[in-house]
N, CA, C and O atoms as a GROMACS GRO file, in nm:
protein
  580
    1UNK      N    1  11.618   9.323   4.856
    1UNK     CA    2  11.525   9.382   4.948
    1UNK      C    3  11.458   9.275   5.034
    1UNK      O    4  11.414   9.291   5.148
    2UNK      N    5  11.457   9.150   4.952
    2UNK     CA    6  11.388   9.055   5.058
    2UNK      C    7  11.454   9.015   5.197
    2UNK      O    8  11.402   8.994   5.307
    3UNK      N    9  11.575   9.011   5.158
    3UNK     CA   10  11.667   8.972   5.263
    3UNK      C   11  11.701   9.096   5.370
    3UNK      O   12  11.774   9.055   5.460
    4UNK      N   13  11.674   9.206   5.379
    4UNK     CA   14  11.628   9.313   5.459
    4UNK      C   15  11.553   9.336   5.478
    4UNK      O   16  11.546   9.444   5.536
    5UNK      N   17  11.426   9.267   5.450
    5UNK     CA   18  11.263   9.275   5.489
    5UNK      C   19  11.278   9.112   5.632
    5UNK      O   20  11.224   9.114   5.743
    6UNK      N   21  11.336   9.032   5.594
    6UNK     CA   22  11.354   8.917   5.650
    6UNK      C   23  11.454   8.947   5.781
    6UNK      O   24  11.435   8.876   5.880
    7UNK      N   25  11.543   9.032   5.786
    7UNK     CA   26  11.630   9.132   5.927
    7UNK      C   27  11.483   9.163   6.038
    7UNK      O   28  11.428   9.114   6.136
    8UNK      N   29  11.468   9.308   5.915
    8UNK     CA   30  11.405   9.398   5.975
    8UNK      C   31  11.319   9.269   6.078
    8UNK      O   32  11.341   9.247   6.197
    9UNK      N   33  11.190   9.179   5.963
    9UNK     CA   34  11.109   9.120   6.042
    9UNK      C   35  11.184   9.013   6.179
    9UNK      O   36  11.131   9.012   6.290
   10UNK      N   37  11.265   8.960   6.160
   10UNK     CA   38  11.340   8.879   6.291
   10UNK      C   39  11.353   8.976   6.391
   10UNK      O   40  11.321   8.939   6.504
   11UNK      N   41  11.403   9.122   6.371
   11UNK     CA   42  11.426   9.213   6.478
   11UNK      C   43  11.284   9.273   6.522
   11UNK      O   44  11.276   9.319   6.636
   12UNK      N   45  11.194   9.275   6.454
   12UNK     CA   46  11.083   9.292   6.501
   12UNK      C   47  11.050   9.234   6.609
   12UNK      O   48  11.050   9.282   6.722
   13UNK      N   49  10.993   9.035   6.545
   13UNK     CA   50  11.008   8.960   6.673
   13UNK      C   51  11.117   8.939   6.780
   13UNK      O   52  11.088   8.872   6.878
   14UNK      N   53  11.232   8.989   6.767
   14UNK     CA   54  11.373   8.952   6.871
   14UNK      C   55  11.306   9.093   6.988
   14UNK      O   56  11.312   9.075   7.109
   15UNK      N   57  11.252   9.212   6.937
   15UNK     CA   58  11.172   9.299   6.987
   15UNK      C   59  11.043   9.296   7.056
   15UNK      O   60  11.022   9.365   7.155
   16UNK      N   61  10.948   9.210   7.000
   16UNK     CA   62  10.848   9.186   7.068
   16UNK      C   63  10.833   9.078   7.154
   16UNK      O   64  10.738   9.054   7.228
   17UNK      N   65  10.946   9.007   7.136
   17UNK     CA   66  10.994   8.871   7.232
   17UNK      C   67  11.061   8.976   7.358
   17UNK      O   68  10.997   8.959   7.462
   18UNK      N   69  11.136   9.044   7.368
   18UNK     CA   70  11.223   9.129   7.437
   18UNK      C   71  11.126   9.228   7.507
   18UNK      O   72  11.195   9.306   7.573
   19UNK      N   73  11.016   9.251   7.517
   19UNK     CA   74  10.931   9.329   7.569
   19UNK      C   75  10.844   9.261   7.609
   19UNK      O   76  10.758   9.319   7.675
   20UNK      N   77  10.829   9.113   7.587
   20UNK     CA   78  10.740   9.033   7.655
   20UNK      C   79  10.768   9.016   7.757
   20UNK      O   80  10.692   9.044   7.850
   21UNK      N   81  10.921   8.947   7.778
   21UNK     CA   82  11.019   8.909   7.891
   21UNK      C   83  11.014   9.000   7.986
   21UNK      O   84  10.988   8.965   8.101
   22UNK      N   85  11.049   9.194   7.939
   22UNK     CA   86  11.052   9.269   7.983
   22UNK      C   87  10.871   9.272   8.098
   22UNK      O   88  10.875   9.316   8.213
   23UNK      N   89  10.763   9.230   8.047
   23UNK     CA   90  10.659   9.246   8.104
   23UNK      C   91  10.660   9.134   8.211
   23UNK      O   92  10.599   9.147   8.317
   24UNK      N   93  10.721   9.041   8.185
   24UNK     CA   94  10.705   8.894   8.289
   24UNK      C   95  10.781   8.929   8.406
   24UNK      O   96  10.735   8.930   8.520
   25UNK      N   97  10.954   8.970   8.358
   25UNK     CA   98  11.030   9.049   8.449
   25UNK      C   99  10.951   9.129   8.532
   25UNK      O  100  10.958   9.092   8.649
   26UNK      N  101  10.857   9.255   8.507
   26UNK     CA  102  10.810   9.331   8.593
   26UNK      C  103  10.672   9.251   8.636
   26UNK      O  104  10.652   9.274   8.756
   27UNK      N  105  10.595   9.187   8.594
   27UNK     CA  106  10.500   9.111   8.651
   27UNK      C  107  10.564   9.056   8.788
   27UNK      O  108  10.513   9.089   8.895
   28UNK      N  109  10.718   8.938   8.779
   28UNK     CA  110  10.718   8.861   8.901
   28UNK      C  111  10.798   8.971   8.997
   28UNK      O  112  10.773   8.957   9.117
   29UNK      N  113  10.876   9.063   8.968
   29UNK     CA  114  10.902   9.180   9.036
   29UNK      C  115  10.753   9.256   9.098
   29UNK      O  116  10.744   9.287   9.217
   30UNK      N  117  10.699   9.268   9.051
   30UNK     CA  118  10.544   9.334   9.116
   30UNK      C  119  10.549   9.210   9.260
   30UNK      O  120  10.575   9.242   9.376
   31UNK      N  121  10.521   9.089   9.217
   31UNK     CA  122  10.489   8.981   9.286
   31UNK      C  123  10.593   8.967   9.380
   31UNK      O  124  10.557   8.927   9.491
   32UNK      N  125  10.729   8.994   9.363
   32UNK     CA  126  10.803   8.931   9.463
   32UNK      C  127  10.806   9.102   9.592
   32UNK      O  128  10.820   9.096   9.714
   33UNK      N  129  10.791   9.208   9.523
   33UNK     CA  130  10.742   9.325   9.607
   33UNK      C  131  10.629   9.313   9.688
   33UNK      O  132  10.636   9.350   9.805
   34UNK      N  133  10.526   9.267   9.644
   34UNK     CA  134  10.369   9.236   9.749
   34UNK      C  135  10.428   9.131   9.804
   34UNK      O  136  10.412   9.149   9.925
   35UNK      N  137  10.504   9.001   9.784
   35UNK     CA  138  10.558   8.965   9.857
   35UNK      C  139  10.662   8.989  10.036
   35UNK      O  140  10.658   8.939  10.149
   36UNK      N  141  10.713   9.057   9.991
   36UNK     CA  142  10.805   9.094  10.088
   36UNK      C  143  10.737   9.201  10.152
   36UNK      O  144  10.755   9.240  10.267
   37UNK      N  145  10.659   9.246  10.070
   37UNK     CA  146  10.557   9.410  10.215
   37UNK      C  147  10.486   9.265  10.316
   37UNK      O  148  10.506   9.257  10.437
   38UNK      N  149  10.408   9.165  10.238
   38UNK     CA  150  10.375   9.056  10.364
   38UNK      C  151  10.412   8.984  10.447
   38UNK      O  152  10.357   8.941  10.548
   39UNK      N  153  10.546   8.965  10.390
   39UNK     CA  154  10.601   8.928  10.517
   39UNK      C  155  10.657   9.018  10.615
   39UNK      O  156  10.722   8.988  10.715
   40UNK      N  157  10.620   9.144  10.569
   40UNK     CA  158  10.762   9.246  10.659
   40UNK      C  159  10.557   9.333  10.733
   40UNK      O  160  10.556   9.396  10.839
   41UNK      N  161  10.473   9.320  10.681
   41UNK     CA  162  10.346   9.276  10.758
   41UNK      C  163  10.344   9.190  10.836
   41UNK      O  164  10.332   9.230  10.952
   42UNK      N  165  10.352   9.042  10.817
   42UNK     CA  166  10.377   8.961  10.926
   42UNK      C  167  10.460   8.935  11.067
   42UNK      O  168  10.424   8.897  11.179
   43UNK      N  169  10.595   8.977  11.006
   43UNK     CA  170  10.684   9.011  11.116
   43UNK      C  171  10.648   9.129  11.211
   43UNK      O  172  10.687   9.123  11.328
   44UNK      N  173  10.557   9.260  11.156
   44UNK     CA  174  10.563   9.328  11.235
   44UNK      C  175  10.440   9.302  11.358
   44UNK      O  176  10.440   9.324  11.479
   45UNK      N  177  10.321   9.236  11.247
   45UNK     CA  178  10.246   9.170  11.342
   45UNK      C  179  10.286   9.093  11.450
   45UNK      O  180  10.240   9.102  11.564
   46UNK      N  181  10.376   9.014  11.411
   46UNK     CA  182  10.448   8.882  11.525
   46UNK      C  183  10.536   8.995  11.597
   46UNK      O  184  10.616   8.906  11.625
   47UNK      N  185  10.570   9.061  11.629
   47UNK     CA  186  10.650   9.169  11.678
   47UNK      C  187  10.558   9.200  11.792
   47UNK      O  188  10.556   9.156  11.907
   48UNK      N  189  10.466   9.300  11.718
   48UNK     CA  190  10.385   9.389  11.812
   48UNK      C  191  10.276   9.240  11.911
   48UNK      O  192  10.256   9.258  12.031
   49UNK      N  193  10.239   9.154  11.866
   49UNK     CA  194  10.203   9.036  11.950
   49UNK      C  195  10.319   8.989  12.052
   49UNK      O  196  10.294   8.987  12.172
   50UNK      N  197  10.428   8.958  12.010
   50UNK     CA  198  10.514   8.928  12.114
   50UNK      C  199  10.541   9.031  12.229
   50UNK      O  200  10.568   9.000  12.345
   51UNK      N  201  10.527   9.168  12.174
   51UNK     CA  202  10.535   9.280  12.268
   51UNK      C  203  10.471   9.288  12.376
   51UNK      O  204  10.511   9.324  12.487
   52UNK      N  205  10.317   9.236  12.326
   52UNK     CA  206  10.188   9.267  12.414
   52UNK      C  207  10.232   9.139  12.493
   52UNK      O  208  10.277   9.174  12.601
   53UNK      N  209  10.234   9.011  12.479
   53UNK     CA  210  10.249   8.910  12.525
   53UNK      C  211  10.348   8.953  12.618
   53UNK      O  212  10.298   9.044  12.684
   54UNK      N  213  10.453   8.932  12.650
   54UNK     CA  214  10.532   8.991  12.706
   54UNK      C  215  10.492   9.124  12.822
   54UNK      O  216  10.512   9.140  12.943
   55UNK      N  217  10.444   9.183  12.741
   55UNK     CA  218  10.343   9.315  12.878
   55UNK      C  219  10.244   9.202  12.949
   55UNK      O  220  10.253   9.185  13.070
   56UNK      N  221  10.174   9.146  12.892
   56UNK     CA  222  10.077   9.062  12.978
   56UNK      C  223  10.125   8.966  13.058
   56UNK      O  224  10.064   8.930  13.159
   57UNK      N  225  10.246   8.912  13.017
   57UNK     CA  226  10.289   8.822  13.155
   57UNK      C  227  10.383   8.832  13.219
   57UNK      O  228  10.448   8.745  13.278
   58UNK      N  229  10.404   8.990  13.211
   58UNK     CA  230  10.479   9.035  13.330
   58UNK      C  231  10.377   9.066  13.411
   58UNK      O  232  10.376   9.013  13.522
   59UNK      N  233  10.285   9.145  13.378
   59UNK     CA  234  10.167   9.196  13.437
   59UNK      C  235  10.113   9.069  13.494
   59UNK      O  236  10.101   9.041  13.613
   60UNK      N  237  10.093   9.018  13.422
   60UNK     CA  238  10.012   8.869  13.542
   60UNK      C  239  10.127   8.827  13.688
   60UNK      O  240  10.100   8.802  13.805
   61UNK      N  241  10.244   8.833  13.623
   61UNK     CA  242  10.329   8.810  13.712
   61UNK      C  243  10.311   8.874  13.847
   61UNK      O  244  10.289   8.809  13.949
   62UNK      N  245  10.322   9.040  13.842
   62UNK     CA  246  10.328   9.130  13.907
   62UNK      C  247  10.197   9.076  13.976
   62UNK      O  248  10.223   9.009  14.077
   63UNK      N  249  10.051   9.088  13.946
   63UNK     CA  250   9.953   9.098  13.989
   63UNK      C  251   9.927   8.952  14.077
   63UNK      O  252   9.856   8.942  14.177
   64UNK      N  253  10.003   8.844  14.013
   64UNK     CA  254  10.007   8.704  14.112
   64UNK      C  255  10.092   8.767  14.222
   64UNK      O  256  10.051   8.772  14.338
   65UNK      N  257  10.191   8.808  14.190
   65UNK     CA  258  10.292   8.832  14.338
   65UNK      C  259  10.251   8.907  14.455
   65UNK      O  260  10.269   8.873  14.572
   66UNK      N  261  10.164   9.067  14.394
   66UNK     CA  262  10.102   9.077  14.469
   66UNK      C  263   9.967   9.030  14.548
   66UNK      O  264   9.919   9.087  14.646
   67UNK      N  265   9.920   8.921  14.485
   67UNK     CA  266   9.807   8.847  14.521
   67UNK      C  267   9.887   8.791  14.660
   67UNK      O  268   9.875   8.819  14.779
   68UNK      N  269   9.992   8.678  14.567
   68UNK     CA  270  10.067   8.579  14.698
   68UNK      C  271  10.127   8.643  14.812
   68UNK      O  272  10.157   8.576  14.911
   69UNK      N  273  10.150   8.781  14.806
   69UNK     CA  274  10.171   8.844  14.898
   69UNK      C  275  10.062   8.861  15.027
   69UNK      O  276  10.063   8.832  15.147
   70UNK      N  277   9.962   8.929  14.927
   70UNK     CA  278   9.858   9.004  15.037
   70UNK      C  279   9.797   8.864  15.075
   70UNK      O  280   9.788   8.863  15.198
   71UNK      N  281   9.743   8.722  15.010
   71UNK     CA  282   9.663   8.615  15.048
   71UNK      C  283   9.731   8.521  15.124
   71UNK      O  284   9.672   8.446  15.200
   72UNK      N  285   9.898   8.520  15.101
   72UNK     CA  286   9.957   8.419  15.157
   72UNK      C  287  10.077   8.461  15.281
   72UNK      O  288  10.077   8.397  15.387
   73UNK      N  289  10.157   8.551  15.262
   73UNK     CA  290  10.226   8.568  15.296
   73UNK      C  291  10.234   8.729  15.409
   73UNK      O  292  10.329   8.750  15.484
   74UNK      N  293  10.140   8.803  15.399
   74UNK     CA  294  10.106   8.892  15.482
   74UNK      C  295  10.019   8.804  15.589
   74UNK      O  296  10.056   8.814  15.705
   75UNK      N  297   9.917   8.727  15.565
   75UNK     CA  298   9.833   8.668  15.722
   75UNK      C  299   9.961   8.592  15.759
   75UNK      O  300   9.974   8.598  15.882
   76UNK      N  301  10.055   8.526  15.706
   76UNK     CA  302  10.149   8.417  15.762
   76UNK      C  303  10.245   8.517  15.853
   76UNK      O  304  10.298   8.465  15.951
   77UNK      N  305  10.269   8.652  15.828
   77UNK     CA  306  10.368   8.709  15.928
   77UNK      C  307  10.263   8.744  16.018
   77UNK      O  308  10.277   8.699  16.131
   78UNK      N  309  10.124   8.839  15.989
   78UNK     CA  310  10.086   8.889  16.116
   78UNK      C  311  10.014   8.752  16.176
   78UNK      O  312   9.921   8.799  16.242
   79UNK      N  313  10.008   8.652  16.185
   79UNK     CA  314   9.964   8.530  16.226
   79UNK      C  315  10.091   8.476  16.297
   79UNK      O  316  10.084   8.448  16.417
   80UNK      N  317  10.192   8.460  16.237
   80UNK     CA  318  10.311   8.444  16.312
   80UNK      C  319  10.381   8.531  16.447
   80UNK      O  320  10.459   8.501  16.538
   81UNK      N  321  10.305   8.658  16.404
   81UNK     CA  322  10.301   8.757  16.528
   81UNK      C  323  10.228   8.758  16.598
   81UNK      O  324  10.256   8.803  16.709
   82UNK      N  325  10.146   8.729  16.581
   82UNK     CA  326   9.996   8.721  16.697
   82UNK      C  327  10.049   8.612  16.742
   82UNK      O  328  10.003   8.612  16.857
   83UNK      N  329  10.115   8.515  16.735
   83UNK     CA  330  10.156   8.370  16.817
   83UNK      C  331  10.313   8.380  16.855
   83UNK      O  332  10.376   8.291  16.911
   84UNK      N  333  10.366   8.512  16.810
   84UNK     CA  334  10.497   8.525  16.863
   84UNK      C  335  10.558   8.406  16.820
   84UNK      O  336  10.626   8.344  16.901
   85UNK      N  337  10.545   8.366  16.704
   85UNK     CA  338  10.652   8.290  16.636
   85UNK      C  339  10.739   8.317  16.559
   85UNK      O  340  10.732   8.263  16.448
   86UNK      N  341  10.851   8.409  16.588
   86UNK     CA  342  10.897   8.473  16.545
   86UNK      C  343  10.993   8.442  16.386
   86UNK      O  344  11.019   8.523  16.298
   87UNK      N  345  11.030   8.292  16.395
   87UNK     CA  346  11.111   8.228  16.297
   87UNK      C  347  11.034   8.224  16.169
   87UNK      O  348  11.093   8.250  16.064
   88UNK      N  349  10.871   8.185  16.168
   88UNK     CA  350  10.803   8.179  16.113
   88UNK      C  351  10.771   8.315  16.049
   88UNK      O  352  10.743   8.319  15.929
   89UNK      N  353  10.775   8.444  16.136
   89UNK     CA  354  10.732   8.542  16.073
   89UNK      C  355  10.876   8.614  15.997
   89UNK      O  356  10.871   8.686  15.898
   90UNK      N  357  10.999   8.576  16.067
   90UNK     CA  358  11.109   8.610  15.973
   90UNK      C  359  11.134   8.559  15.831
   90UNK      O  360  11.174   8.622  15.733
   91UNK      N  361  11.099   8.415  15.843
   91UNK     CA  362  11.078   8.333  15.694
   91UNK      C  363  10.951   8.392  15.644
   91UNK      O  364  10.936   8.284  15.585
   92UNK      N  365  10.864   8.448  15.616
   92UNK     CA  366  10.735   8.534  15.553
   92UNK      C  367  10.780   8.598  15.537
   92UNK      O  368  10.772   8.594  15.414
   93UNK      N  369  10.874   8.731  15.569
   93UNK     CA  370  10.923   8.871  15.555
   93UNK      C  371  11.055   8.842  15.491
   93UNK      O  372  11.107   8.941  15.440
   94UNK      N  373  11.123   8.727  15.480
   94UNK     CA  374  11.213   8.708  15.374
   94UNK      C  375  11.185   8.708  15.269
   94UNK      O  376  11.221   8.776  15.173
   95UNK      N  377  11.074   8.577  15.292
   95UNK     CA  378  11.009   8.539  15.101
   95UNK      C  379  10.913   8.712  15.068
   95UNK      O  380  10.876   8.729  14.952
   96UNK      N  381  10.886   8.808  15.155
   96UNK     CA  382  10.872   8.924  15.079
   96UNK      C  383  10.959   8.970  15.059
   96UNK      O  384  10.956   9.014  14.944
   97UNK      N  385  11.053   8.990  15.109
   97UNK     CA  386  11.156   9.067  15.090
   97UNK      C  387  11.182   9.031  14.889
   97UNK      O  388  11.147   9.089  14.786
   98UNK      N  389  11.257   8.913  14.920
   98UNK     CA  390  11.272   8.832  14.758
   98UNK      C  391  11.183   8.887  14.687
   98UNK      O  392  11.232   8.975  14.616
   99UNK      N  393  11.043   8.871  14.670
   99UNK     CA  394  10.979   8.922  14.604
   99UNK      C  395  10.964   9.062  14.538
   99UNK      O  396  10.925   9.102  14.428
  100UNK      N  397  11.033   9.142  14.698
  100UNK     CA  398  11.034   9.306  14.672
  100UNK      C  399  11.154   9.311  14.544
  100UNK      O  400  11.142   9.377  14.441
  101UNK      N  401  11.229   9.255  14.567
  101UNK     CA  402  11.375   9.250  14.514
  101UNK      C  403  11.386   9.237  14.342
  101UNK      O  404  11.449   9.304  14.260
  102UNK      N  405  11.256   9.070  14.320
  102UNK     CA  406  11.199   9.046  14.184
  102UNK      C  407  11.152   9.143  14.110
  102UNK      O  408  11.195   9.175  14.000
  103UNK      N  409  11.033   9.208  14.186
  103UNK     CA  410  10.955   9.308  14.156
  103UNK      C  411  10.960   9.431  14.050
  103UNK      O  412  10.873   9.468  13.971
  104UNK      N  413  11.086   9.481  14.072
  104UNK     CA  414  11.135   9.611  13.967
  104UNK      C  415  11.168   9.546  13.863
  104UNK      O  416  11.084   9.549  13.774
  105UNK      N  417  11.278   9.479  13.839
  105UNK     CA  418  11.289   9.416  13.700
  105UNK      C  419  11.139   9.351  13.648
  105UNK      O  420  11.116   9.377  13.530
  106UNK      N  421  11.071   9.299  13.693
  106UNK     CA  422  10.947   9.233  13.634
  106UNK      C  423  10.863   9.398  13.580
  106UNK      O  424  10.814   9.427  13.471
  107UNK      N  425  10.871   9.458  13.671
  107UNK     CA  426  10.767   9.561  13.640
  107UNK      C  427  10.840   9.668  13.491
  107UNK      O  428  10.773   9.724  13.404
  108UNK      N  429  10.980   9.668  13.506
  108UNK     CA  430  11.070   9.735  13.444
  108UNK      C  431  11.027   9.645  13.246
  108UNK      O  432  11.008   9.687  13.132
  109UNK      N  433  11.030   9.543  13.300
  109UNK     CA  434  10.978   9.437  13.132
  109UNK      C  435  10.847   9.486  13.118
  109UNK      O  436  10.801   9.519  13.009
  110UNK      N  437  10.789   9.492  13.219
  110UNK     CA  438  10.646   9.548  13.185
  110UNK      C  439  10.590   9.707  13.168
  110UNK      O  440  10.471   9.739  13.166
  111UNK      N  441  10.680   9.780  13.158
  111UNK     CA  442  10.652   9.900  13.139
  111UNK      C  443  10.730   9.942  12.986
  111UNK      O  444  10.689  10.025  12.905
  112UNK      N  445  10.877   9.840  12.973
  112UNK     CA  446  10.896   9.879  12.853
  112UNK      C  447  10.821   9.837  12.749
  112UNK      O  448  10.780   9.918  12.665
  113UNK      N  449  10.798   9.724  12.744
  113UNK     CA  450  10.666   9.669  12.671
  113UNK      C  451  10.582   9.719  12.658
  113UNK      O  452  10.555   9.730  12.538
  114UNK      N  453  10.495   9.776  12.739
  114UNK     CA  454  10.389   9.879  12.742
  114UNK      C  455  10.404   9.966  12.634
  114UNK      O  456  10.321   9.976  12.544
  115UNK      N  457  10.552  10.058  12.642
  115UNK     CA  458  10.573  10.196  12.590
  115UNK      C  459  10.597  10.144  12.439
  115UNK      O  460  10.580  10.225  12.348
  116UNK      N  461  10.633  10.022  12.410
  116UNK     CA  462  10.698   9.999  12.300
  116UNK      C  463  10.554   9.953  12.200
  116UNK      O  464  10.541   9.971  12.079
  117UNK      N  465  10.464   9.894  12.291
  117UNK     CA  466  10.325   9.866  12.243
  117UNK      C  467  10.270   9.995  12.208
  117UNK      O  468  10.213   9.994  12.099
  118UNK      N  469  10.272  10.151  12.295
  118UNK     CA  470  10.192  10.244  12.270
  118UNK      C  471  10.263  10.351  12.139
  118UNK      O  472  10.210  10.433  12.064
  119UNK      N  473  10.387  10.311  12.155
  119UNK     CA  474  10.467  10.417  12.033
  119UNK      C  475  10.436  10.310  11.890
  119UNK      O  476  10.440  10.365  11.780
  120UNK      N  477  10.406  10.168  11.893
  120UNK     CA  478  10.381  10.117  11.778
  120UNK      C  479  10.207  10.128  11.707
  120UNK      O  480  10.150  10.128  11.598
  121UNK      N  481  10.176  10.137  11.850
  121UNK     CA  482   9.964  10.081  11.777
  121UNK      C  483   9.905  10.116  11.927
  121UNK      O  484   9.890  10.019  12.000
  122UNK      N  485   9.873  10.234  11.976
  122UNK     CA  486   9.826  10.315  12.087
  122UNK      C  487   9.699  10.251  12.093
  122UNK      O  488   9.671  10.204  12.203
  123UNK      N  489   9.588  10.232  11.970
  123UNK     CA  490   9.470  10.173  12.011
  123UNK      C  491   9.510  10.012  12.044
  123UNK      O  492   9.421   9.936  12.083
  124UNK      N  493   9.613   9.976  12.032
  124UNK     CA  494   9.637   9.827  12.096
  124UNK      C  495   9.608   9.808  12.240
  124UNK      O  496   9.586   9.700  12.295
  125UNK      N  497   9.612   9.929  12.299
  125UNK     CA  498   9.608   9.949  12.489
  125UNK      C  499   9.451   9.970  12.487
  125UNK      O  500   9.410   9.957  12.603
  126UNK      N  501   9.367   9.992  12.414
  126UNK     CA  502   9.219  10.019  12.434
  126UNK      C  503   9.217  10.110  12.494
  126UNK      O  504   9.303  10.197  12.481
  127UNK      N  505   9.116  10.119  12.580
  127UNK     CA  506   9.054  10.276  12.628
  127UNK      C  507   9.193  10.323  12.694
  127UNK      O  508   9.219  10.440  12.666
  128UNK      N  509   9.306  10.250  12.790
  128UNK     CA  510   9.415  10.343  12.803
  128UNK      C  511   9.499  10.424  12.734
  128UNK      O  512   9.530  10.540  12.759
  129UNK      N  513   9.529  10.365  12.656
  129UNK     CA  514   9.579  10.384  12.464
  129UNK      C  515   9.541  10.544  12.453
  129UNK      O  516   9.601  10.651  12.459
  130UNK      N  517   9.414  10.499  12.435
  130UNK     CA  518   9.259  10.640  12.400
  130UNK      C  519   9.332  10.731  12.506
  130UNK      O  520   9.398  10.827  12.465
  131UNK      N  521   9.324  10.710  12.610
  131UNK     CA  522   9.358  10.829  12.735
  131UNK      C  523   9.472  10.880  12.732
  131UNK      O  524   9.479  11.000  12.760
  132UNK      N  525   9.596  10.805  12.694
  132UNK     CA  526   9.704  10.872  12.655
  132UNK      C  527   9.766  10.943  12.562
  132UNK      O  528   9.851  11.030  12.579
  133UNK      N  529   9.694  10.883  12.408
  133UNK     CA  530   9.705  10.981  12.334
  133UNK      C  531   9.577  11.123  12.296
  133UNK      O  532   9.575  11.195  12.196
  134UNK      N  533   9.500  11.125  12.394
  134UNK     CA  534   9.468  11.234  12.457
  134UNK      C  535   9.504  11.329  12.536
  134UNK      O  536   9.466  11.445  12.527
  135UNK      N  537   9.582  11.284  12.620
  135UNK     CA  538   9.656  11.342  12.715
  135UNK      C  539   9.772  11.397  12.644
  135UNK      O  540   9.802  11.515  12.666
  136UNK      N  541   9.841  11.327  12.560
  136UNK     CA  542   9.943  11.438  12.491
  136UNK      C  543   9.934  11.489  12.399
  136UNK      O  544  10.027  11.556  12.354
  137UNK      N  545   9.776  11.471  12.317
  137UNK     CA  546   9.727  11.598  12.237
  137UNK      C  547   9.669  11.704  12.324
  137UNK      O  548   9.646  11.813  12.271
  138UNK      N  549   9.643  11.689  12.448
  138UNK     CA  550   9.629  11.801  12.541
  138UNK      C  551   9.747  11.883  12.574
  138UNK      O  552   9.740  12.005  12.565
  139UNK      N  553   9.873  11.811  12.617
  139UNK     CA  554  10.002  11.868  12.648
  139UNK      C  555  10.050  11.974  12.531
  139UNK      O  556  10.102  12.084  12.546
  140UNK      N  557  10.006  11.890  12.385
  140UNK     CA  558  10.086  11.950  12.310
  140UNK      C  559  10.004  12.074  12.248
  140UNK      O  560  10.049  12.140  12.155
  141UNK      N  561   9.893  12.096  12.303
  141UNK     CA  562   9.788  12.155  12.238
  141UNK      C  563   9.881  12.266  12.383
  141UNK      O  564   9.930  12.364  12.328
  142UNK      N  565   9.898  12.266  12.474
  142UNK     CA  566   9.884  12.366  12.586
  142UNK      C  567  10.013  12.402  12.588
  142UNK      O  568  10.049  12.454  12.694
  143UNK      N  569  10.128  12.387  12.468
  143UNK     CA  570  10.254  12.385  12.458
  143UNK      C  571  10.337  12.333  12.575
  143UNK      O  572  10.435  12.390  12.622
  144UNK      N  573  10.278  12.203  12.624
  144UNK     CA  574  10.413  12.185  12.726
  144UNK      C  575  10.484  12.033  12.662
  144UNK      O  576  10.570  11.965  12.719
  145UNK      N  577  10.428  12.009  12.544
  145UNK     CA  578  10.478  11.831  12.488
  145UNK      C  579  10.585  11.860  12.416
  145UNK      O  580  10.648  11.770  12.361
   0.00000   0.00000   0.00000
């Protein structure tokens, strides 16, 4: 009997050793799970930042071009016309032209960005954000969304 009291007890501990492991196993499994939700947190953060970034300097873009337009390059043609210099006002109405040309694709990065910012985090746009998803709880409230 001793020598089956001396089993039993080894399988006891081969058991309570085996359920320890079993707890460490799910301990660094817990850990390597909160793990990976933070980084897949982080990435989405660095995501939705690159998004906005991206909306903002297209948008700056857009809003310089039309600056350099209206400050630089609109007095340079009608100034070139008022002096009937005509070469001068054709080179101004080129470099708009170019610009017109830039324009859609720049604005086109900046609108998808936008949409991709408002379908991820709507209060990211601030009070516009606010206005739009108002506006299509209005639509959808009046059955047309």
């Amino acid at each position: 009997m001793g020598e089956l009291a001396d089993r039993v007890a080894r399988l006891e501990r081969e058991v309570t050793e085996a359920q320890e492991a079993l707890r460490v196993v799910a301990k660094i499994d817990e850990e390597i799970e909160n793990a990976l939700e933070e980084v897949a947190d982080r990435m989405h953060e660095a995501r939705q930042e690159a998004t906005s970034d991206r909306a903002a300097r297209a948008g700056r873009f857009l809003m310089e071009l039309c600056d350099h337009l209206a400050e630089t390059v609109w007095p340079e043609v009608t100034g070139a016309l008022r002096r009937t210099d005509l070469e001068k006002a054709a080179r101004a109405l080129k470099e708009a032209s170019m610009a017109g040309k830039t324009a859609p694709a720049v604005y086109k990065l900046y609108e998808v960005n936008l949409s991709v910012q408002y379908e991820s985090s709507p209060y990211s746009l601030g009070a516009v954000g606010e206005q739009l998803m108002a506006f299509e709880s209005w639509l959808g409230a009046e059955g047309r969304g």
